[in-house]
DRENPA-616941 format. One record per residue (C-alpha): residue in three letters; x, y, z; residue number from 1. Coordinates in Angstrom, 3 decimals. Layout:
% residues N
<"ALA"; <X; Y; Z>; NUM>
...
//
This chain:
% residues 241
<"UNK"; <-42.120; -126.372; -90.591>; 1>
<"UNK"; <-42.219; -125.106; -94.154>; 2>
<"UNK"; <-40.198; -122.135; -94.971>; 3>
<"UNK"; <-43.026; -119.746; -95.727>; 4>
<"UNK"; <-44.152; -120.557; -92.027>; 5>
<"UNK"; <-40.507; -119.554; -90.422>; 6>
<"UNK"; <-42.456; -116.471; -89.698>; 7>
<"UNK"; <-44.569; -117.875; -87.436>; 8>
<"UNK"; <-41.777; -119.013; -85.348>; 9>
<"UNK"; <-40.318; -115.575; -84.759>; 10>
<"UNK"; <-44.205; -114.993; -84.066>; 11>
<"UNK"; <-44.915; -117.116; -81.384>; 12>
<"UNK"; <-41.223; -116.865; -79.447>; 13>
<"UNK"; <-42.381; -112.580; -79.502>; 14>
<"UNK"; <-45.623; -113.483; -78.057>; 15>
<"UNK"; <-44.324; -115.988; -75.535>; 16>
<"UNK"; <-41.617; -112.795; -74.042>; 17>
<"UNK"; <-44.462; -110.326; -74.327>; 18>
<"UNK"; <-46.986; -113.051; -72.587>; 19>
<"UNK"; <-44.662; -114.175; -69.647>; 20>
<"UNK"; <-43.412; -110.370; -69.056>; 21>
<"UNK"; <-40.257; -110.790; -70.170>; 22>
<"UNK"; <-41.266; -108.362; -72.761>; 23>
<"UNK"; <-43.149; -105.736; -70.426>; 24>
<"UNK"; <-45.566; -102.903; -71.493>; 25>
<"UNK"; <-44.122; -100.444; -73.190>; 26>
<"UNK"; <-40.661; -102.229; -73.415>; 27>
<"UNK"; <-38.694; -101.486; -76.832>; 28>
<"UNK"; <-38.769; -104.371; -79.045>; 29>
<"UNK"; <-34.857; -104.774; -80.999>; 30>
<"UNK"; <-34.925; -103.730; -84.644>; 31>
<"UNK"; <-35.613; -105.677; -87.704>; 32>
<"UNK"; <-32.173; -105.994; -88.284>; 33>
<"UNK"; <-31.231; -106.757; -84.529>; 34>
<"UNK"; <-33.846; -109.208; -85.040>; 35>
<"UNK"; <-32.903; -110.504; -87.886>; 36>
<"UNK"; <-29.876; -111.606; -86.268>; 37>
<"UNK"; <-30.989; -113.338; -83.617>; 38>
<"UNK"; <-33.867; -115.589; -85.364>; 39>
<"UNK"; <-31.263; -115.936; -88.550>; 40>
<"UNK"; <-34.177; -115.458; -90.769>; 41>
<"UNK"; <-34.442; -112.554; -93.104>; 42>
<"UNK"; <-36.043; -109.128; -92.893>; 43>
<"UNK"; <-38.873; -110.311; -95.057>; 44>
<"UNK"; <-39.656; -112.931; -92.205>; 45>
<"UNK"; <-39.317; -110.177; -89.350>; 46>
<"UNK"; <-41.459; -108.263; -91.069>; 47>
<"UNK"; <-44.567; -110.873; -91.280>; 48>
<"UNK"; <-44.080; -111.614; -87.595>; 49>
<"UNK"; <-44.400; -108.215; -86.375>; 50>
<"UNK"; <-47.164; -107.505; -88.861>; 51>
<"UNK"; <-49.251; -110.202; -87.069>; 52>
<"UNK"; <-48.497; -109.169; -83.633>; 53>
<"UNK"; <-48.974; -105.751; -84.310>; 54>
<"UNK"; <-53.196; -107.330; -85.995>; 55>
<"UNK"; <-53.024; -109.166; -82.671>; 56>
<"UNK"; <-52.373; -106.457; -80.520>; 57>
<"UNK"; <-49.336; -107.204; -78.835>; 58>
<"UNK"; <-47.133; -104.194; -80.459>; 59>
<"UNK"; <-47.664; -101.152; -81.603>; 60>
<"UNK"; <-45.139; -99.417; -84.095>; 61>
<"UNK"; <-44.159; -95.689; -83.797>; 62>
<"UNK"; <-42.257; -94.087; -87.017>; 63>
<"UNK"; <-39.273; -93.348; -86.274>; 64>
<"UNK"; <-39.147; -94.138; -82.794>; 65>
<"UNK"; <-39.208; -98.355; -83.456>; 66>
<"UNK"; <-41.792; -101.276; -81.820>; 67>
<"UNK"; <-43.189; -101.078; -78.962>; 68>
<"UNK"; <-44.885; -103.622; -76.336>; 69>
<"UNK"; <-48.717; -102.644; -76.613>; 70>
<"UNK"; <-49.573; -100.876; -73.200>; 71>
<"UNK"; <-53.507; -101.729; -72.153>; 72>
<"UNK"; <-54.948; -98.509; -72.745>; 73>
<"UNK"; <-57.269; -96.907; -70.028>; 74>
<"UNK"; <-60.891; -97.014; -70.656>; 75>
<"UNK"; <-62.938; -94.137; -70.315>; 76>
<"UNK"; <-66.435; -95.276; -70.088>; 77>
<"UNK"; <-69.208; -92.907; -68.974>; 78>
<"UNK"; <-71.837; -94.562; -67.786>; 79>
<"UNK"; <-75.158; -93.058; -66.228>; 80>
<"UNK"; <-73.408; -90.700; -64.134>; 81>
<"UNK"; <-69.997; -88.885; -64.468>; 82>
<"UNK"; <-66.757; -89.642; -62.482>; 83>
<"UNK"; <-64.067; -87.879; -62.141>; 84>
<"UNK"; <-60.095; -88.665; -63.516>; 85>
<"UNK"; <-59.389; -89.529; -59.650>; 86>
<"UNK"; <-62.612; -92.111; -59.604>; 87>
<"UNK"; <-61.761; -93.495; -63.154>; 88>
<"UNK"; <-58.312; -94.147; -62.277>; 89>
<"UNK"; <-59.245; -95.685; -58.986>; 90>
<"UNK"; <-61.571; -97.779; -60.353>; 91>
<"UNK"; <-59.008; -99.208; -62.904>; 92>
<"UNK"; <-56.282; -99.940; -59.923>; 93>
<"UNK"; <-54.232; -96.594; -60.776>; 94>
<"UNK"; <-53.170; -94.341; -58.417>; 95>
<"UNK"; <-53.828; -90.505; -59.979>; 96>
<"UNK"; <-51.754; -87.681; -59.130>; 97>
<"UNK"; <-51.341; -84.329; -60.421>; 98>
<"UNK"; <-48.455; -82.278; -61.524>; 99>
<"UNK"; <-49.895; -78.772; -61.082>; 100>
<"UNK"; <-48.198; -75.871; -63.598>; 101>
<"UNK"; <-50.207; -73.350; -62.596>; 102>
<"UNK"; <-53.245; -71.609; -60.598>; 103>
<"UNK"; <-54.248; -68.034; -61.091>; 104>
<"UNK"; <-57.279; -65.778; -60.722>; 105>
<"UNK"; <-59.050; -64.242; -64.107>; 106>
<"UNK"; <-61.319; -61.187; -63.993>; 107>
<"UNK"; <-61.034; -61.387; -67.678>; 108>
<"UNK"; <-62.033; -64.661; -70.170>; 109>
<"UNK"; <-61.811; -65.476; -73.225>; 110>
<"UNK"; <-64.759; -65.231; -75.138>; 111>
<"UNK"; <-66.455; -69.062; -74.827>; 112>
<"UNK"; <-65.186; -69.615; -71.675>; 113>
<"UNK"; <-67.267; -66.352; -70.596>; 114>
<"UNK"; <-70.176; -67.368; -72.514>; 115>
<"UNK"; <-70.242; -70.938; -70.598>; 116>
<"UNK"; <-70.229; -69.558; -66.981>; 117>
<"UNK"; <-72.042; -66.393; -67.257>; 118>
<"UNK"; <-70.094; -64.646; -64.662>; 119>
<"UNK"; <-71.020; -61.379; -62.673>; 120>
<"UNK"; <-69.123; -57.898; -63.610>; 121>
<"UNK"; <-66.088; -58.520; -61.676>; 122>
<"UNK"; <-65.929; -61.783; -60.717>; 123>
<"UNK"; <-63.201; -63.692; -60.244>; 124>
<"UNK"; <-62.443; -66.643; -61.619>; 125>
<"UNK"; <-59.844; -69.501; -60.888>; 126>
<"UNK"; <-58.075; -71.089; -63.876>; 127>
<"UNK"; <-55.825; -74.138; -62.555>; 128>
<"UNK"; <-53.199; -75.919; -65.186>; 129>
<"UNK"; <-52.882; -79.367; -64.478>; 130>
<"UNK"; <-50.720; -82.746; -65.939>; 131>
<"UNK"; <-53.106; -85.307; -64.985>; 132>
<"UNK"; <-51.006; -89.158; -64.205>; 133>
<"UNK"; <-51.882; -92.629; -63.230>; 134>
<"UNK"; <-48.910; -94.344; -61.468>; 135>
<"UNK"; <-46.931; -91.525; -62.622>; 136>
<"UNK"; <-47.402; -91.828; -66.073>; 137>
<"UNK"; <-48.868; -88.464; -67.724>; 138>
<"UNK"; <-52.538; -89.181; -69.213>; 139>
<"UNK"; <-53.757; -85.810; -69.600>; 140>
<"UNK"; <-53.456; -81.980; -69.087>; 141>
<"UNK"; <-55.780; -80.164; -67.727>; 142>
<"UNK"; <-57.424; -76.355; -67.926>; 143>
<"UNK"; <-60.112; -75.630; -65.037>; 144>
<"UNK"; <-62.083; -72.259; -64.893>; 145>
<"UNK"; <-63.757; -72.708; -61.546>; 146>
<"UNK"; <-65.620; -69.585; -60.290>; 147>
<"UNK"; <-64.255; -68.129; -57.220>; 148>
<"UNK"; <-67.329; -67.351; -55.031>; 149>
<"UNK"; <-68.192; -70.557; -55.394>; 150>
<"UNK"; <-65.020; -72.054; -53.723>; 151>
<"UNK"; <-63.350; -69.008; -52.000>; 152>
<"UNK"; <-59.986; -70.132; -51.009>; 153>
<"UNK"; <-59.656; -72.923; -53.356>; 154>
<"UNK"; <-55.805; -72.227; -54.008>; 155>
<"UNK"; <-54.674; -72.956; -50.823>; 156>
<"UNK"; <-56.507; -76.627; -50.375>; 157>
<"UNK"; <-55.257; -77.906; -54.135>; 158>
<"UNK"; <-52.021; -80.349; -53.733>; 159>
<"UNK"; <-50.927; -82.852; -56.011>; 160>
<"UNK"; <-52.755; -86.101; -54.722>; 161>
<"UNK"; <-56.167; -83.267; -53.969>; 162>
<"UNK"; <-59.398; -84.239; -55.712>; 163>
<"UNK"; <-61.465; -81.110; -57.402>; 164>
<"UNK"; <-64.791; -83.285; -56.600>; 165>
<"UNK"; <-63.994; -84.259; -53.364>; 166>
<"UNK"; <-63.187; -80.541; -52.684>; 167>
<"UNK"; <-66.560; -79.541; -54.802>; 168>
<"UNK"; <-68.828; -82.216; -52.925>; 169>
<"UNK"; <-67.236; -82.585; -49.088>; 170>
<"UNK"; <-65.584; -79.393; -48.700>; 171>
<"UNK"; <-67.707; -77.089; -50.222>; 172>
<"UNK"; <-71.024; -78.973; -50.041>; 173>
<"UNK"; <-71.833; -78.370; -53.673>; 174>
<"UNK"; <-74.542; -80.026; -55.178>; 175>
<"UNK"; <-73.250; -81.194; -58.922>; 176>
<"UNK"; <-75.710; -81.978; -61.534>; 177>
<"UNK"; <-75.696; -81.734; -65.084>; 178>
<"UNK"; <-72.661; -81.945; -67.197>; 179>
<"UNK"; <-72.200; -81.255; -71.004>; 180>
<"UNK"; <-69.074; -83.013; -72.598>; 181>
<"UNK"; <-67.607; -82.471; -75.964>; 182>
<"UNK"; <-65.038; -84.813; -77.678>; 183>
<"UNK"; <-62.958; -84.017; -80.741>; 184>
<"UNK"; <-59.281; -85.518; -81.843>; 185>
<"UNK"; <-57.026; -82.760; -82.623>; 186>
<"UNK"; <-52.708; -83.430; -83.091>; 187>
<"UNK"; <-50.474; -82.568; -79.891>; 188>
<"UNK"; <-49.020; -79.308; -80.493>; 189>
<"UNK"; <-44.859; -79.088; -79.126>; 190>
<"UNK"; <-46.005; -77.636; -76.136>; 191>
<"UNK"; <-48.344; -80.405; -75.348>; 192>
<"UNK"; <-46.130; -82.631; -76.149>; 193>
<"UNK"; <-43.217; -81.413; -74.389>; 194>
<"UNK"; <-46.191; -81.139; -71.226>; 195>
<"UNK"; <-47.572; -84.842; -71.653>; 196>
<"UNK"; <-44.112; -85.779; -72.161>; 197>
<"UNK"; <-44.780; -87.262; -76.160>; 198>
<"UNK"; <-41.950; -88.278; -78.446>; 199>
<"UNK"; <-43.928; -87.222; -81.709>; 200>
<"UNK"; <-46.942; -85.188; -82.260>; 201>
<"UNK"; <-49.862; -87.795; -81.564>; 202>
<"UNK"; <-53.179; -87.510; -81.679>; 203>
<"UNK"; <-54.720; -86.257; -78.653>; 204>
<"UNK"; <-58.658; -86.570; -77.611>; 205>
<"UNK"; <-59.793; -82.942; -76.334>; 206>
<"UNK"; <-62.556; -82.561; -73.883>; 207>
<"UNK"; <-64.616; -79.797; -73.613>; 208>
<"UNK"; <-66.712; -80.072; -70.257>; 209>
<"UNK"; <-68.851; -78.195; -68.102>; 210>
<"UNK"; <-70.429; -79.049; -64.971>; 211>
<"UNK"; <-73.612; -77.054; -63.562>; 212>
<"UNK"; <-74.988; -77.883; -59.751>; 213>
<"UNK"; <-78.309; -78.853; -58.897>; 214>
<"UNK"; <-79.847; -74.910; -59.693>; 215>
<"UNK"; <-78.358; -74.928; -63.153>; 216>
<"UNK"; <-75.657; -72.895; -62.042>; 217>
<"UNK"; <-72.300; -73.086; -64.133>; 218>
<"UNK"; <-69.929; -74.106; -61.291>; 219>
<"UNK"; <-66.564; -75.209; -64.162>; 220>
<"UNK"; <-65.665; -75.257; -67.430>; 221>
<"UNK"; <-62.450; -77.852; -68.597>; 222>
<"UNK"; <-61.035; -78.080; -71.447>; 223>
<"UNK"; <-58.462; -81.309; -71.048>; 224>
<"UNK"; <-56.080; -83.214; -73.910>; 225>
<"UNK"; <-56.017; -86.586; -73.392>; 226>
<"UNK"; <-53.294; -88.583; -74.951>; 227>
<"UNK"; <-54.302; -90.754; -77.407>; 228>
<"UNK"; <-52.629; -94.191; -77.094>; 229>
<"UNK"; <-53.411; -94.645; -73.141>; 230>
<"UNK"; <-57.330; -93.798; -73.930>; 231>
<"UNK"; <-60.314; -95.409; -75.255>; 232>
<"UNK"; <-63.901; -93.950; -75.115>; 233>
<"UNK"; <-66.725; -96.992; -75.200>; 234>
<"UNK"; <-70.247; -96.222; -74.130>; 235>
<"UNK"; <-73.570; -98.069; -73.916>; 236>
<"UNK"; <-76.566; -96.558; -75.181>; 237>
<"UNK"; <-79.936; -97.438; -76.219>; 238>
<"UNK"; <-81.595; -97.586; -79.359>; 239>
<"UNK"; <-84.891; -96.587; -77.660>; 240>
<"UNK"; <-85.626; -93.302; -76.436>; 241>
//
């Protein structure tokens, strides 16, 4: 092989490790010099190769924290009707758990928050902090305003492996409807990232939700952060009305 092809060497013996698992997902890749060393080529040559795996989508390289095996990011893929985080992960072979940080009742809200669920002088409201994980690895954290009188006792049923919806649906025999969902990417701030367990301050995909039942009343409002390099959002729509 040519010299200007050595490249393609380093290449394919990186794919092969990542392809057999030797290399798992997220597993550190050495450094261009450690590299270097161990294909004798130069840096120049390193470079290429991880340039192409990285357009291939093997790796994926974080600034100053080195090359990483790509990890197969989880879809989130509304389709005609909404699932929750336990159902998405489920369907995707991941078993969801949640770290709960908090869970407190709110007679006062802030200002959109009150806006969005309209509640009576006096009412109480639940707000419920949650890290969100699949297989233990933290994919979001969670905010839930969930009015009280709606599910009265709804502190003492949540636990780490509990399911809002199944609560909503079997428990309290709610009948959801309608939801409204915003998406926007804003940057992790530290304490996001020190929650979601980040290295740097990535992007994050923020959700604004809320969920009305089958009268059009407001039953939650969530406001979640997502972390950007385990998510994808695809959709299908139509063209036609």
């Amino acid at each position: 092989m040519s010299h200007n092809y050595i490249y393609m060497q380093v290449y394919q013996e990186l794919r092969s490790r990542i392809e057999t698992g030797a290399l798992p997902p997220g597993a550190r890749l050495e450094t261009e010099m450690e590299l270097c060393s161990r294909f004798h080529v130069s840096r120049e040559t390193v470079r290429r190769a991880l340039s192409l795996l990285e357009a291939d989508g093997f790796i994926t390289r974080k600034v100053s924290a080195g090359t990483f095996v790509k990890v197969p990011k989880t879809q989130y893929a509304p389709s005609c009707y909404h699932e929750s985080f336990t159902e998405q992960m489920h369907k995707q072979g991941k078993e969801p758990s949640s770290d709960i940080k908090s869970i407190e009742i709110l007679t006062e809200l802030p200002p959109q928050i009150a806006a969005a669920l309209a509640p009576g002088e006096g009412e109480r409201i639940y707000c419920i902090k949650r890290v969100r994980l699949a297989d233990s690895v933290p994919m979001a954290y969670e905010i839930a305003y969930v009015r009280q009188k709606l599910c009265p006792n709804l502190h003492t049923l949540l636990l780490e492996d509990t399911s809002l919806y199944r609560l909503y649906e079997e428990y309290y025999h709610l009948d959801m409807d309608l939801i409204s969902i915003k998406m926007e990417a804003v940057t992790a701030d530290p304490a996001l990232q020190k929650l979601l367990n980040l290295k740097s301050s990535l992007a994050l995909m923020k959700m604004t939700s809320l969920m009305h039942l089958s009268d059009s009343t407001p039953l939650y409002y969530v406001i979640s952060y997502h972390v950007g390099d385990q998510y994808e959002f695809t959709t299908t729509m139509s063209r036609k009305p």
